[in-house]
C-alpha positions as CSV (number, residue, x, y, z in Angstrom):
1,X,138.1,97.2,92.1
2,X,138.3,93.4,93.3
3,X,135.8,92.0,95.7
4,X,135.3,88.5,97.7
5,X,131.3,89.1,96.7
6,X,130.3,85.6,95.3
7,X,127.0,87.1,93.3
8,X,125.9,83.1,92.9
9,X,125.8,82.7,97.0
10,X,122.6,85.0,97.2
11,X,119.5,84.6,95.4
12,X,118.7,87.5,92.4
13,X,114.9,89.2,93.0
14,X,114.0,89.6,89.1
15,X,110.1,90.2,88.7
16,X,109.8,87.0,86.6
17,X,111.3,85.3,89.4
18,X,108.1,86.3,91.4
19,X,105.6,84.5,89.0
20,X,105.5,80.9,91.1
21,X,105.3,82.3,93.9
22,X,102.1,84.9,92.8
23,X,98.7,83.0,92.6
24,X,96.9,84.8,89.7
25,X,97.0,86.6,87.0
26,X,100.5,89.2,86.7
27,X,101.0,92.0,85.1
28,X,104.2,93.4,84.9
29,X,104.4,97.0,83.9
30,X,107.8,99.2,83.6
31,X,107.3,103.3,84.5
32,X,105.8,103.9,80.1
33,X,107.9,106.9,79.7
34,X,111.4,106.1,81.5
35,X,112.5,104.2,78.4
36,X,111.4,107.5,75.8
37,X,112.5,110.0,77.8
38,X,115.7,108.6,79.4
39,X,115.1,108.9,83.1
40,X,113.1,107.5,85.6
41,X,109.7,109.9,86.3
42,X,109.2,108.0,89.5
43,X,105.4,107.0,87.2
44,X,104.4,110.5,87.3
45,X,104.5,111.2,83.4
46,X,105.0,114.3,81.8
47,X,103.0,117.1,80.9
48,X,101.5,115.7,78.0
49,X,101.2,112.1,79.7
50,X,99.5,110.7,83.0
51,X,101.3,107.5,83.6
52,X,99.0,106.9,86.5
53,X,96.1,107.1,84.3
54,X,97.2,105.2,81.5
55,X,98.0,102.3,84.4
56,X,94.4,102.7,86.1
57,X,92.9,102.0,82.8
58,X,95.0,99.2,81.8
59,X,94.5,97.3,85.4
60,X,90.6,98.6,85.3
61,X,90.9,96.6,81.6
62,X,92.4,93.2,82.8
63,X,89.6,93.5,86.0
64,X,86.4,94.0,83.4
65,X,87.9,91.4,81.4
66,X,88.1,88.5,84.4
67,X,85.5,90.0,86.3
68,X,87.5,91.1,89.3
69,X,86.8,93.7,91.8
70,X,89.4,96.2,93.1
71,X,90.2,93.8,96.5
72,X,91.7,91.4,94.1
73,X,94.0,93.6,92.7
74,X,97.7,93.7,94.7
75,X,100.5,96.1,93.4
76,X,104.4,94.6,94.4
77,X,107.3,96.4,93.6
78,X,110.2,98.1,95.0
79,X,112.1,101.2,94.7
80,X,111.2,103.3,91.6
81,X,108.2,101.2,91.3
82,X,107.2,101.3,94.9
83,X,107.1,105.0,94.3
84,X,104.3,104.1,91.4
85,X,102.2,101.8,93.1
86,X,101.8,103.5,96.3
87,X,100.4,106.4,94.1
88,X,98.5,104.1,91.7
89,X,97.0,101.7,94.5
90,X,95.0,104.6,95.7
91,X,92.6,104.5,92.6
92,X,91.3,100.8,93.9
93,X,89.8,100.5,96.7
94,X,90.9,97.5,99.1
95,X,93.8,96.5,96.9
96,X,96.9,95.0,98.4
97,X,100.3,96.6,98.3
């Protein structure tokens, strides 16, 4: 199949893309069991795993260690991730989405 679409006319969102334009610190996380089990779980996990969990105590790790509270905290991402923060967001009170 042939297109016209000139893919260097429009820009390309990649999350490192997003780092100038983010004042603080960023942490990029991928959904942790998409890559072992093949598929995307949407950050739900497995039966055996809580990737919301595991991501609370990550972020609540990075906030101890710069003394930040939960307001300071902002979750971006789209699709698939979008999915995960809007589900994750809820364990920080005040945080941005």
């Amino acid at each position: 199949m042939s297109t016209n679409f000139d893919v260097n006319k429009y820009p390309i969102f990649q999350r490192i893309n997003w780092l100038p334009f983010l004042d603080g610190i960023c942490l990029y996380i991928t959904d942790p069991l998409s890559k072992k089990l093949g598929h995307i779980t949407h950050y739900l996990g497995n039966s055996s795993t809580n990737s919301v969990t595991d991501i609370h105590s990550i972020v609540n790790k990075i906030k101890e260690l710069y003394s930040l509270d939960d307001t300071d905290v902002t979750f971006v991402g789209d699709s698939n991730a979008a999915f995960g923060i809007a589900k994750i967001s809820r364990y920080f009170n005040g945080s941005g989405i």
